[in-house]
C-alpha positions as CSV (number, residue, x, y, z in Angstrom):
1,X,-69.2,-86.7,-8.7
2,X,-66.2,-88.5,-10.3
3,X,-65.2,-91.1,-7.0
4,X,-62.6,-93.0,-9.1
5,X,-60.3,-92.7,-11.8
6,X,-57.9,-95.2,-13.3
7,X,-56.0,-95.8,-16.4
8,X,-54.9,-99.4,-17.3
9,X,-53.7,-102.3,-19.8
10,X,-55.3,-105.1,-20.2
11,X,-53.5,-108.4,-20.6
12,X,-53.7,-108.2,-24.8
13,X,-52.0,-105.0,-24.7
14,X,-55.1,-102.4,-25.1
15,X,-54.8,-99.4,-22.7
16,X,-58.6,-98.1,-21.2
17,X,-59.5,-95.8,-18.9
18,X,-62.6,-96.2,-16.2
19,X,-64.4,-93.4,-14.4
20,X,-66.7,-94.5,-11.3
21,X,-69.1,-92.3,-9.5
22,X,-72.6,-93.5,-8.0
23,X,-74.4,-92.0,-11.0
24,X,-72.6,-93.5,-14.1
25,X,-69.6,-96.1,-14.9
26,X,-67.7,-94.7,-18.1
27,X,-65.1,-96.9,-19.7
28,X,-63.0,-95.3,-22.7
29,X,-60.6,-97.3,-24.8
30,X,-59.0,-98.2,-28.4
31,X,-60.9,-99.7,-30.8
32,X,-59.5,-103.2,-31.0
33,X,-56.7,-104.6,-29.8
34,X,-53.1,-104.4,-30.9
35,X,-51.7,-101.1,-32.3
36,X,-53.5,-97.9,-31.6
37,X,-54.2,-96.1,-34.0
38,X,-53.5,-92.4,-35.1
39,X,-57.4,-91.3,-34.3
40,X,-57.2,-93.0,-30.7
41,X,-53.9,-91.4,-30.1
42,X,-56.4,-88.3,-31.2
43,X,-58.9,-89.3,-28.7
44,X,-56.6,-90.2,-26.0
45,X,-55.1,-86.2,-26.4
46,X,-58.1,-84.4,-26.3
47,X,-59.0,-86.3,-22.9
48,X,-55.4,-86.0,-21.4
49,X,-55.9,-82.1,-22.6
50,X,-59.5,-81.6,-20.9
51,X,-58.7,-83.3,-17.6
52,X,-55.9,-81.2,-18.0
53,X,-57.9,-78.1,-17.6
54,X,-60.4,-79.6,-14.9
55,X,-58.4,-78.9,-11.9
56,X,-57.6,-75.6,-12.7
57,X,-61.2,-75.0,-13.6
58,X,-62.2,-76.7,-10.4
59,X,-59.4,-74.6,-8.3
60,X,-60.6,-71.3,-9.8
61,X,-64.2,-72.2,-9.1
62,X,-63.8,-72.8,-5.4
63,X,-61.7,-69.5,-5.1
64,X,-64.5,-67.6,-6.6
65,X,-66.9,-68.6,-3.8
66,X,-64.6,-69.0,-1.0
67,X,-63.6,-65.4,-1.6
68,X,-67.8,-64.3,-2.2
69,X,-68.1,-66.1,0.9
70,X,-65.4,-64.3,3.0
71,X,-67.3,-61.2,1.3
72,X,-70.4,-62.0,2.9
73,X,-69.3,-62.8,6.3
């Protein structure tokens, strides 16, 4: 389980972004320093588009059971 997310700049002007959980540290960022270019602007989409999607996936996941659990009881 995700425990933190955070999106920052460092000092020499490269953006990254960290997830922290007890199981894994990830760390995603450019490839160098400077401008960014067109295929981490790519990158940087298709993970803004994906965590997009998570909480709804997440939202619909726990309405499934909570409603197979008022089902049950």
């Amino acid at each position: 389980m995700i425990t933190r997310a955070r999106a920052r700049v460092l000092e020499s002007g490269r953006p990254y972004l960290v997830l922290e959980s007890d199981e894994a540290d990830v760390t995603v960022s450019t490839t160098g320093a400077g401008s960014v270019p067109a295929d981490d602007l790519d990158i940087a989409r298709e993970i803004f588009n994906a965590a997009a999607r998570y909480p709804a996936d997440c939202e619909r996941t726990y309405a499934e059971h909570a409603q197979a659990a008022d089902s049950a009881a």
